[in-house]
C-alpha positions in Angstrom: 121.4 119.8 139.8 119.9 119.9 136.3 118.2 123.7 136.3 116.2 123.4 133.3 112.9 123.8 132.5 111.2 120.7 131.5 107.8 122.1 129.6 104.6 119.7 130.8 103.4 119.2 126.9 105.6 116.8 125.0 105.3 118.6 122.0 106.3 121.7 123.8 109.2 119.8 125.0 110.2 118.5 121.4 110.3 121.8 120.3 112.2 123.0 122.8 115.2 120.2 122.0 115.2 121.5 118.2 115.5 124.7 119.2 118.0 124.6 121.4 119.7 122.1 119.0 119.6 125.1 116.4 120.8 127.7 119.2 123.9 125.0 120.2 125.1 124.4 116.2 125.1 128.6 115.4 126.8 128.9 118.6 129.4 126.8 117.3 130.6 125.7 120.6 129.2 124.0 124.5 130.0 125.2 127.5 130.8 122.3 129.5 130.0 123.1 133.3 128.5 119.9 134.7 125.0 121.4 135.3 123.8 122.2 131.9 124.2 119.5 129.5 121.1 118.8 127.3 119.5 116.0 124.8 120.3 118.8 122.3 124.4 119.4 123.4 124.6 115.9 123.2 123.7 115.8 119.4 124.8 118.5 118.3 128.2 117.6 119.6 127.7 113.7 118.5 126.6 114.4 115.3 126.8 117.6 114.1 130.5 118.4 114.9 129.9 121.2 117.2 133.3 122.2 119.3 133.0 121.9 123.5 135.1 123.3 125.8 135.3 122.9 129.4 134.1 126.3 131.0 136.4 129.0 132.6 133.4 129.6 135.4 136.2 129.9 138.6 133.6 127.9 140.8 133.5 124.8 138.5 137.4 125.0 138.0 137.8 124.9 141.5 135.6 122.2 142.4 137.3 119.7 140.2 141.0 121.0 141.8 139.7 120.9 145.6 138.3 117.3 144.6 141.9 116.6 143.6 143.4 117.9 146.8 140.7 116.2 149.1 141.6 113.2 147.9 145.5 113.6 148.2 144.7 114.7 152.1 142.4 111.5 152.5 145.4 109.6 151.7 147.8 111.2 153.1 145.8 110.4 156.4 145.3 106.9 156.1 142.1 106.4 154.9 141.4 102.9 153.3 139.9 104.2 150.0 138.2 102.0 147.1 139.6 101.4 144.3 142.2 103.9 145.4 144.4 101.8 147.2 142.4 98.8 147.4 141.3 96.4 144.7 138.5 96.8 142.5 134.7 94.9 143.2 134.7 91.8 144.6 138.9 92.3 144.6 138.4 95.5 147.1 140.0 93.3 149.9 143.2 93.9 148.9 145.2 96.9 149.3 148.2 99.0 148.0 150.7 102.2 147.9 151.2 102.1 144.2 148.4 104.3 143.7 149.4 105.3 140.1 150.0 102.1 139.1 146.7 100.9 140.4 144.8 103.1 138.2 146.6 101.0 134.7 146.0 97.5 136.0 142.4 98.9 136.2 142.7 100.0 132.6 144.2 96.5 131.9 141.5 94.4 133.3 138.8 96.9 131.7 140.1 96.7 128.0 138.7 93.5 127.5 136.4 93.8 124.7 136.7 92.5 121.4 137.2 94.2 118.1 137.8 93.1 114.7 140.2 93.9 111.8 137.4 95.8 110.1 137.1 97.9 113.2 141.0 99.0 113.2 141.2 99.5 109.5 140.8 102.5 107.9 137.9 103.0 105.1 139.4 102.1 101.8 142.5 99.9 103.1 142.8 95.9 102.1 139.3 94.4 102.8 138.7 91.8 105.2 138.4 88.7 103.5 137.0 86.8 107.0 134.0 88.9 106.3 133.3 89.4 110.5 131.3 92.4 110.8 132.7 95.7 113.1 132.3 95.2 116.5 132.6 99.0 117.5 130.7 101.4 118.6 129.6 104.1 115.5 131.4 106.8 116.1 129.0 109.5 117.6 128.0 106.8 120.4 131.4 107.6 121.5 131.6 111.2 120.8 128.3 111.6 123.1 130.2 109.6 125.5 133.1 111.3 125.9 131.0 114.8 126.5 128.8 113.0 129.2 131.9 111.6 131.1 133.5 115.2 130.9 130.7 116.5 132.2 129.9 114.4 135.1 133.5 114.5 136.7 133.3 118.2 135.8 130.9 118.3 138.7 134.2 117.8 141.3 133.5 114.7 142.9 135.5 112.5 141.3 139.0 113.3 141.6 139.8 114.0 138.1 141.9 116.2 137.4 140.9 119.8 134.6 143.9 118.3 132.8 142.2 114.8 132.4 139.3 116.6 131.4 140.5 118.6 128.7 142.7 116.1 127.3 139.0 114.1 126.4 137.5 117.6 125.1 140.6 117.6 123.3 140.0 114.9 121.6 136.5 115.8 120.7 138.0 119.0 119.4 140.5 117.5 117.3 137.8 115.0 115.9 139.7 111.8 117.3 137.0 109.3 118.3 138.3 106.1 120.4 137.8 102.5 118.9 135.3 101.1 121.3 134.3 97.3 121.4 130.3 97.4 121.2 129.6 94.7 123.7 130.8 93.8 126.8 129.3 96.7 129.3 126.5 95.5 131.8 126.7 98.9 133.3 126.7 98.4 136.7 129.8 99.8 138.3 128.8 102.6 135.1 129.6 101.6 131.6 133.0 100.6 132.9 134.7 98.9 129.8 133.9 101.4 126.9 135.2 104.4 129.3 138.3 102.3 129.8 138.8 102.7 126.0 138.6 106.4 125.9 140.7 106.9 128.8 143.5 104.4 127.1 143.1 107.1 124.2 144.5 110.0 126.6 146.8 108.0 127.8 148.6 107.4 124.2 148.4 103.4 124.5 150.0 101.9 121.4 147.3 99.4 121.3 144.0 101.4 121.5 142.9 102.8 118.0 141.2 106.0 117.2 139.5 107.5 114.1 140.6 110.4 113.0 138.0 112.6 111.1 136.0 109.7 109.2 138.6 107.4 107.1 141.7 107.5 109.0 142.5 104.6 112.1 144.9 104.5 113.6 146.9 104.2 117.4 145.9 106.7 119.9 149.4 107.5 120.5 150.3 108.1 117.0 147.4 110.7 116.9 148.5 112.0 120.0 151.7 112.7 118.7 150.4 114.4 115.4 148.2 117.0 116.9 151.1 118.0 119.3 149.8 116.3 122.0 151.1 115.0 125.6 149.3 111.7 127.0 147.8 111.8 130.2 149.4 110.3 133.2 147.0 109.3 135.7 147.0 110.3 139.1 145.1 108.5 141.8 141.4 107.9 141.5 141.9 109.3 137.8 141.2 105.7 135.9 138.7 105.0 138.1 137.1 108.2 138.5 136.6 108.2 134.3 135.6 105.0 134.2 133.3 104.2 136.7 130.1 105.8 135.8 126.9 105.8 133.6 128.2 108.1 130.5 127.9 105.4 128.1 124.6 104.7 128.3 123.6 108.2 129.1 124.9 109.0 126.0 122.8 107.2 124.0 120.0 107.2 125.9 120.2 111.3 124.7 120.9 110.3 121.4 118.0 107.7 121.1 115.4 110.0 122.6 116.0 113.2 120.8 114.9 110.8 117.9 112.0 109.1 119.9 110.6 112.9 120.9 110.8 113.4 117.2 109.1 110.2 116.0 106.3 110.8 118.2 105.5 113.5 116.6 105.7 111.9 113.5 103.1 109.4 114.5 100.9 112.1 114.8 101.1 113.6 111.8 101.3 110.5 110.3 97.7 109.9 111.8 96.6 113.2 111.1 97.7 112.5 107.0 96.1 109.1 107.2 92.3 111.0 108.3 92.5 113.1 105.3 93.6 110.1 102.6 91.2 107.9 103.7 88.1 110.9 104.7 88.2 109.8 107.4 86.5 111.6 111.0 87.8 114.5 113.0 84.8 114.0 115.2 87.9 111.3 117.1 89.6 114.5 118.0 87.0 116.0 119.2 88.2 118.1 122.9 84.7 116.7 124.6 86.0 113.2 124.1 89.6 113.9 125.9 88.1 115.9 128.6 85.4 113.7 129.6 88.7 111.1 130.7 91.3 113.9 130.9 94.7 111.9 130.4 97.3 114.2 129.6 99.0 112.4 126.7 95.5 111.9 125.0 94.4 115.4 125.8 97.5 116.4 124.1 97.7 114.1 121.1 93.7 115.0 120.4 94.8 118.4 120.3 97.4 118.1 118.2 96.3 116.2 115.2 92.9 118.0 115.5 95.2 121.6 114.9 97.1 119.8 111.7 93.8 119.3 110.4 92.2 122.5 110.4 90.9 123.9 107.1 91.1 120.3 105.6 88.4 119.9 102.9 88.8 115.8 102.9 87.9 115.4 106.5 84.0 114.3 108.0 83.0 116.9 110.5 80.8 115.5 113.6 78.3 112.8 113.0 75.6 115.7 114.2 76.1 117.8 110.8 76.9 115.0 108.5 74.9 111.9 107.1 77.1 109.1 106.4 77.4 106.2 104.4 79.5 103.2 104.7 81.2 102.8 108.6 79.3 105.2 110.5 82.5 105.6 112.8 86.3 105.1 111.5 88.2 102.2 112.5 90.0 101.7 115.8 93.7 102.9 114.2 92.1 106.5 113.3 89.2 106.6 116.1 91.6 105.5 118.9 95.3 107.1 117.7 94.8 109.6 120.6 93.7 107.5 123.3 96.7 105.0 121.4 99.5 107.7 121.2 98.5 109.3 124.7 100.1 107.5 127.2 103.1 107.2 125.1 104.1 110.7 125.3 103.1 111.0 129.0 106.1 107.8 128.9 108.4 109.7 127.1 108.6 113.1 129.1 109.1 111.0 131.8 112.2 109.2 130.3 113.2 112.7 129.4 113.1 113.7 133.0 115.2 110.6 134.0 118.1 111.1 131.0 118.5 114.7 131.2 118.9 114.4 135.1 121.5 111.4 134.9 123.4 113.5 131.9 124.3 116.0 134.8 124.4 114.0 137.7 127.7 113.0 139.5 127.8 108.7 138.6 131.1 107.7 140.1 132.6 105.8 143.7 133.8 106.5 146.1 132.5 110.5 145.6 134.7 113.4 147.4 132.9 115.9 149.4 135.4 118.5 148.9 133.9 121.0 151.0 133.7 118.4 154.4 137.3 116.6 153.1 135.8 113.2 153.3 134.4 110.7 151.0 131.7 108.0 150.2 131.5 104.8 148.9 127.9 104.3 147.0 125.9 102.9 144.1 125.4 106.4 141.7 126.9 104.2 138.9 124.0 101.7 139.2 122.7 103.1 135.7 118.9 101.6 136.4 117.0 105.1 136.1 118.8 104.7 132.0 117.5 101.7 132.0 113.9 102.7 132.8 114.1 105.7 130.6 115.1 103.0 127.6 112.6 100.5 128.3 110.0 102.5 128.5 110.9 104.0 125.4 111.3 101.5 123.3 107.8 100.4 124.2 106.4 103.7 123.4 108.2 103.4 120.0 106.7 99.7 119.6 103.2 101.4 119.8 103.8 104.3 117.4 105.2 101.5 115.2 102.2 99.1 115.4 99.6 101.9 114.7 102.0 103.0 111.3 101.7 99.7 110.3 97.9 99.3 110.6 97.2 103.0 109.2 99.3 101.7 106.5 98.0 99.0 105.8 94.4 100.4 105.5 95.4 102.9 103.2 96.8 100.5 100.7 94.2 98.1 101.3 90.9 98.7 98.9 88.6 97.1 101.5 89.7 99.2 103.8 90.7 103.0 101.8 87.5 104.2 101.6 87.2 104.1 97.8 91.3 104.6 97.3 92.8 102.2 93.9 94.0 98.6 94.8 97.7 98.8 96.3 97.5 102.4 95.6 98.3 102.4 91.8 97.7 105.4 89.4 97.6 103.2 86.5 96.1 99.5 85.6 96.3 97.3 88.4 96.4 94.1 86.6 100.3 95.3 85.5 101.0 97.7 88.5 101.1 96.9 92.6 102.8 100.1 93.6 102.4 99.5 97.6 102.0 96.1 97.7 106.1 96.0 98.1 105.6 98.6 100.9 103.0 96.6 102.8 104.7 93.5 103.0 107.8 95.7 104.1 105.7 96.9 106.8 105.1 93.5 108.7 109.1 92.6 108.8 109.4 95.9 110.2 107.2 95.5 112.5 107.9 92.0 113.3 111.5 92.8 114.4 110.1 96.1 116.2 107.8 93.8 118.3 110.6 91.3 119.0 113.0 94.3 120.4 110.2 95.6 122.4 110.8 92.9 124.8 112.5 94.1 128.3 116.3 94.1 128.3 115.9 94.3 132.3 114.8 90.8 132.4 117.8 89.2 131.6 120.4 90.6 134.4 123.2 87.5 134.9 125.4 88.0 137.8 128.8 89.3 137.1 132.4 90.1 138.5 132.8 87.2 142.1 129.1 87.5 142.6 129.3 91.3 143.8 127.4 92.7 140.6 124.6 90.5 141.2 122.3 93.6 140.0 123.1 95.0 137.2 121.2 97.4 134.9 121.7 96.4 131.2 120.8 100.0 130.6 124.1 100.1 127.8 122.0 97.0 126.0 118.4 98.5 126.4 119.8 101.8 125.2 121.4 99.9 121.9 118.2 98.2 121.3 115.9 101.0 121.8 118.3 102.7 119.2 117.4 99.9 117.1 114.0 100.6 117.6 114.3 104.2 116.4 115.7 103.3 113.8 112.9 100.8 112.1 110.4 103.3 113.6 112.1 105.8 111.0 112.4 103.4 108.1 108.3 102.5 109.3 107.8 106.3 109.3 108.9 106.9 105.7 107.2 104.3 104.4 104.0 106.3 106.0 104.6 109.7 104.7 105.5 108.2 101.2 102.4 106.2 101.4 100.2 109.1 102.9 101.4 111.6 100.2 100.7 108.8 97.7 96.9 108.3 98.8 96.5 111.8 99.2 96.9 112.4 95.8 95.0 109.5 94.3 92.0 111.0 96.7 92.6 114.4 95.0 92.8 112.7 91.5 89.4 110.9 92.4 87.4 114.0 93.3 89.1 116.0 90.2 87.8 113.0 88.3 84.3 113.1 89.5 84.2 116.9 89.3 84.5 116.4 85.2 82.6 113.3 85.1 79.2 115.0 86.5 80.0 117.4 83.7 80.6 114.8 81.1 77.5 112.9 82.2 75.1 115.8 82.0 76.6 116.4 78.5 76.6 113.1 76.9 72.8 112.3 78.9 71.8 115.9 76.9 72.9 114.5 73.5 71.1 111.4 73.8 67.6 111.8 75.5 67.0 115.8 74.3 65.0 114.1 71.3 62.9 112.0 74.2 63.1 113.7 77.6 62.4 116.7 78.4 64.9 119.4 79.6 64.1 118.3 83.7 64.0 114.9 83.0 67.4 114.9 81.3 68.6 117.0 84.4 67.3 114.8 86.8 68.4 111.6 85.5 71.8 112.7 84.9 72.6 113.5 88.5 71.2 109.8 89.4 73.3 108.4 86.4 76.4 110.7 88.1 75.5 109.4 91.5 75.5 106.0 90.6 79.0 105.8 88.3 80.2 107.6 91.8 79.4 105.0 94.1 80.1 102.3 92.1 83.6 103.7 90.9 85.6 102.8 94.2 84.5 98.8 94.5 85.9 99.0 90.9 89.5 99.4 91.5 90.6 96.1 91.0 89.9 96.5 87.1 91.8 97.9 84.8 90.5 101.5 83.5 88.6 100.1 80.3 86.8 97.4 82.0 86.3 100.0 84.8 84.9 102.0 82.8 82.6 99.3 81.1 81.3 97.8 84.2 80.6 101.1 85.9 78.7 102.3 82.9 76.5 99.0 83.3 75.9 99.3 86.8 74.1 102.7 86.2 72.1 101.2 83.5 69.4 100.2 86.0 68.1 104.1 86.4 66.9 104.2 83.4 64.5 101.5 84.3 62.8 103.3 87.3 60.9 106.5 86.0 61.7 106.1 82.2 60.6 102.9 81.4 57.0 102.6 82.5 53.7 101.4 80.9 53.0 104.8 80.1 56.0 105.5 78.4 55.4 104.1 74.6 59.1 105.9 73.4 60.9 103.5 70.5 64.0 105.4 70.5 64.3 105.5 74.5 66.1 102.0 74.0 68.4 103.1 71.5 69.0 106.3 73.4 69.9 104.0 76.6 72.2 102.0 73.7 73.7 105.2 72.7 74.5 106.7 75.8 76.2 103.5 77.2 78.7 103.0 74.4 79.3 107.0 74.3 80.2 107.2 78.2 82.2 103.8 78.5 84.7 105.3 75.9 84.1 109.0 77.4 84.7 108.0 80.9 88.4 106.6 79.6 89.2 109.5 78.5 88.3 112.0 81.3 89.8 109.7 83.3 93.4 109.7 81.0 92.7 113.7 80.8 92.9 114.4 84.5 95.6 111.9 85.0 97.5 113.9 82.8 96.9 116.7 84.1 96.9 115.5 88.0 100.3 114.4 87.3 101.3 117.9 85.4 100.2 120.0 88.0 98.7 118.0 91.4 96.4 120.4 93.4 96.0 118.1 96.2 98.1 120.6 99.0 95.1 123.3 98.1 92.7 120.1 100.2 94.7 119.6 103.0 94.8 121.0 106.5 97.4 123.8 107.5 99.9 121.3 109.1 99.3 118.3 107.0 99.6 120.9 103.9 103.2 122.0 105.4 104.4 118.2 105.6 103.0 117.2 102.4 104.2 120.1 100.6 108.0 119.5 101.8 107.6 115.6 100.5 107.2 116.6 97.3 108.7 119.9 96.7 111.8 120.1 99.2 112.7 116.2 99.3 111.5 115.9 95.6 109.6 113.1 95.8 107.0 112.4 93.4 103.6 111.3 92.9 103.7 107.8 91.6 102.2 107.7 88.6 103.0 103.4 88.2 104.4 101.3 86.0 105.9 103.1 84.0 107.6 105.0 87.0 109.9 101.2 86.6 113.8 101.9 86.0 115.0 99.7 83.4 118.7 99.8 81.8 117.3 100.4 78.3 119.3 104.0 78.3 122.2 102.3 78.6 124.4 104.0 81.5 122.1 106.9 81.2 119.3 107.4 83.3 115.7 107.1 82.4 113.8 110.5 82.7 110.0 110.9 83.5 108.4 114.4 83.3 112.1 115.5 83.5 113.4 113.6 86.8 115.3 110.6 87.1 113.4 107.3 87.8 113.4 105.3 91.0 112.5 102.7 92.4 109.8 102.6 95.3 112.3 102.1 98.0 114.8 104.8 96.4 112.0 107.5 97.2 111.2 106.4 100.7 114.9 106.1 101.7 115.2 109.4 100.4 112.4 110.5 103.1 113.6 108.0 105.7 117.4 109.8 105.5 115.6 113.2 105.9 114.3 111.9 109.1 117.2 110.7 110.4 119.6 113.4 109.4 116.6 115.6 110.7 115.7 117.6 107.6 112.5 117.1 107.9 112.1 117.7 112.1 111.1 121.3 111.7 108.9 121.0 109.2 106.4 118.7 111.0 107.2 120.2 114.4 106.1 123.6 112.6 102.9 122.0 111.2 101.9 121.8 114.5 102.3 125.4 114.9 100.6 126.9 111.7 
């Protein structure tokens, strides 16, 4: 059995996968033992390249050779034994002495999948002119396949011999990946036909291609021959034995929720960026709330973006030490993101529970009990618990996609931003919709996430003479809960780009109003010191200050000169309250009033254009943020490079000619250009230990 601490806290458990991903890739190489396989072996082996070999320990060795030699005994005696020298499912009535041969009709009736010429091609050959899309698996699907399978029969109770075994680790080794048709799998006796595949490659069959390294394709037993290789000759049980079992979709189950652990943490963070852009409360976080209904997952998530937070100067505090204006509470997508996010993770530690187990679990029929020299025929290939593990995944990654999409949405949206510009623009809005692109993005993405979300269980059609009448999908609900990860990614750039974004047009504002209270006082000074007296002209240039402040964020929709204008004549009302009176007989108060209005419409312009310029030169916004949100933030723009968006004039255009146009010394881009920059980093997981280690600070 799996002997692995599982931690209790999800984010404790997330960590724990990067860093044992980190310990795995300087290693260099996994021990494959059939006990210890982990979410973070799988990846780093899938996708990173790292080298596994099948261990020396003299008790695993010998439990795959007694397997071997059980099973030669059992026949020896007699024994009826499926799929050894019967026929295969609802075929098992009939029975045979050609074991050998047995074991290649299996491979024959299994290799049934389709593939295209684009799939047997290598990169850069003659096109295809049918234009048919690949109808393989990518690549590390099969590379995390081929380590599961190695691992489970490693267990010795399958019959497969150390030879077979090391002649797939082989492979991995060599970096020749089998050519596996995508569909066709309902894994139910296991992931039957892609295993077929990667067994055909040990063999040497003419007529199952491989990739070598990432360009080459070509026959398995031409790559055989020019690594020095012999093919594998099956002995009995040895075709069935590799490909009767749940590795496929065990595979990428591990592959899709290292990714999901990671996006839930994102969503987090995410959450916790969206509180400070839009000032939002951290009264939501509050640990009285998640104790008085003590979920785990909502306990958990409270506490987490509450510790991102800490030190944040754009967060409220509680509603006992603050007056408010506006929404005396924030909306549901901030106020509930813990109670949201909660049950989520509780989901996904679960599922982690369920995939690590199966990744070191025996999945095969019949099994060999070595030890009591019998065997049993069974159901471990039944791959359901992958299934549940997917689909409840997927689910939880539909929820942390909705809530993106509405914290996104409210941060682009002026009625909603707390005071934030229209679409997010730096610059006039009547020329420049930065985010609008972005938000209307945001609903495809979400559309398609919510159609995935659906159960794959569901939709189980009877197979094989009526004998897999149950069968688990969990190959399909794995592929579409990879699917899922990945819009959940593209959803989660779009976040942090938009985050980062309305964090520094928050920053910008309150630089702004810090020099407008001292351009007020200064311009109210020169024109009422000949009328008012030194506290008059003190007091009425705070309410003049107060007033342009308020009035400045249902503005946004303007351009900066009429902004300016209309902002200046909502304020003119205060002079008109203590000022002008009966008792006041002043003819050059009116003209002072005149004065000051045409003096600050021009003067608020150009403090505006002033701290733009010098926003944009030099942002300060990471000196306002939390201690993890400050971490995040900072790698956006400093280690991805990605900019504040300073609007239209950010616009590529080919007026350079072939060269590229330059802003502030970078290259241009467009909107999506920067946000696939941030969505690669998340994939490729640049950016995991950054916002696992804002969670740390």
């Amino acid at each position: 059995m799996l002997n692995k601490y599982i931690p209790e806290g999800h984010l404790e458990a997330t960590a724990a996968h990067w860093s044992d991903l980190q310990r795995v890739l300087q290693d260099g190489e996994l021990e494959i033992d059939g006990n210890s396989l982990t979410l973070a072996g799988v990846v780093a082996v899938a996708r990173y390249g790292c080298q596994p070999r099948l261990t020396d320990k003299s008790e695993t060795i010998d439990a795959i050779n007694d397997s071997v030699l059980a099973l030669t005994e059992l026949i020896r005696d007699g024994n009826h034994i499926y799929g050894v020298n019967t026929g295969f499912g609802g075929s098992a009535d009939s029975r045979t002495n050609q074991t050998t041969t047995l074991q290649s009709s299996l491979l024959q009736l299994l290799q049934s999948g389709i593939l295209t010429e684009s799939d047997t091609k290598s990169k850069g050959s003659q096109p295809n002119t049918q234009g048919l899309e690949p109808h393989s698996m990518p690549s590390e699907w099969v590379k995390a396949t081929m380590l599961v399978r190695s691992n489970s029969v490693a267990r010795g109770h399958s019959a497969v011999s150390v030879s077979a075994i090391s002649a797939i680790i082989r492979l991995l080794r060599e970096d020749i990946t089998p050519v596996i048709p995508l569909r066709g799998t309902i894994s139910a006796s296991g992931d039957l036909m892609p295993l077929a595949y990667i067994v055909g490659a040990i063999e040497g069959s003419p007529e199952i291609f491989v990739r070598v390294g990432d360009h080459q394709t070509i026959t398995a037993q031409n790559a055989l021959q020019a690594v020095g290789a012999k093919a594998v000759t099956l002995g009995p049980k040895e075709a069935l034995g590799l490909v009767n079992g749940t590795a496929a979709s065990g595979a990428l189950a591990g592959l899709v929720l290292y990714e999901a652990h990671q996006l839930a943490v994102l969503a987090q963070a995410v959450t916790a960026l969206t509180v400070e852009a839009i000032q939002g409360s951290a009264e939501s976080f509050h640990p009285f709330i998640a104790q008085v209904r003590p979920h785990a997952g909502q306990i958990e998530a409270a506490e987490n973006i509450l510790s991102v937070l800490r030190g944040s100067r754009l967060v409220r505090g509680s509603s006992a030490s603050q007056a408010r204006t506006g929404l005396v509470q924030d909306r549901y997508s901030l106020r509930t993101a813990s109670q949201w996010i909660g049950p989520q993770l509780e989901d996904l530690l679960l599922a982690d529970r369920q995939v690590s187990v199966e990744l070191n679990s025996t999945s095969d029929n019949p099994l060999i009990d070595a030890g009591a020299k019998t065997f049993y025929t069974g159901g471990n290939f039944q791959a359901t618990s992958i299934t549940s593990a997917m689909e409840k995944t997927r689910l939880a990654l539909q929820m942390f996609g909705k809530m993106l999409f509405v914290q996104c949405n409210e941060m682009i949206d002026p009625t909603l931003n707390n005071g934030l510009p229209t679409n997010l623009v730096a610059d006039d809005p009547s020329l420049s919709f930065t985010m609008k692109g972005v938000d209307i993005n945001m609903a495809a993405y979400m559309s398609e996430l919510a159609y995935l979300a659906n159960p794959v269980s569901t939709h189980v059609q009877t197979a094989e003479m009526q004998n897999q009448a149950l069968n688990s999908l969990a190959f399909l609900s794995a592929r579409y809960t990879m699917k899922a990860v990945d819009i959940v990614s593209i959803m989660g750039a779009c976040s942090l780009y938009v985050a980062c974004q309305a964090l520094d047009l928050r920053v910008l504002q309150l630089s702004f109003f810090q020099r407008l209270l001292q351009t007020i006082t200064e311009t109210t000074k020169e024109a009422f010191e000949q009328v008012l007296e030194p506290c008059e002209i003190e007091s009425l240039s705070q309410r003049l200050f107060e007033t342009i402040q308020s009035s400045w964020p249902s503005t946004s929709r303007l351009d900066l000169r009429d902004r300016c204008q209309r902002v200046v004549e909502a304020s003119l009302p205060v002079f008109f309250g203590d000022l002008v009176s009966p008792n006041r007989q002043d003819s050059h108060l009116f003209s002072a009033i005149n004065a000051w209005k045409t003096v600050n419409i021009l003067k608020l312009e150009a403090v505006y254009r002033e701290v733009l310029a010098e926003f944009c030169a030099s942002p300060p916004t990471a000196d306002y943020l939390g201690v993890g949100t400050k971490a995040i933030y900072t790698s956006i723009r400093h280690e991805l490079g990605i900019p504040f968006h300073q609007g239209f004039i950010e616009h590529p255009s080919a007026a350079n000619g072939d060269l590229p146009e330059m802003i502030n010394g970078r290259v241009k881009k467009t909107v999506g250009g920067w946000i696939s920059i941030v969505y690669e980093a998340l994939r490729d997981g640049t950016l995991n230990g950054t916002i696992l280690g804002a969670f740390k600070q």
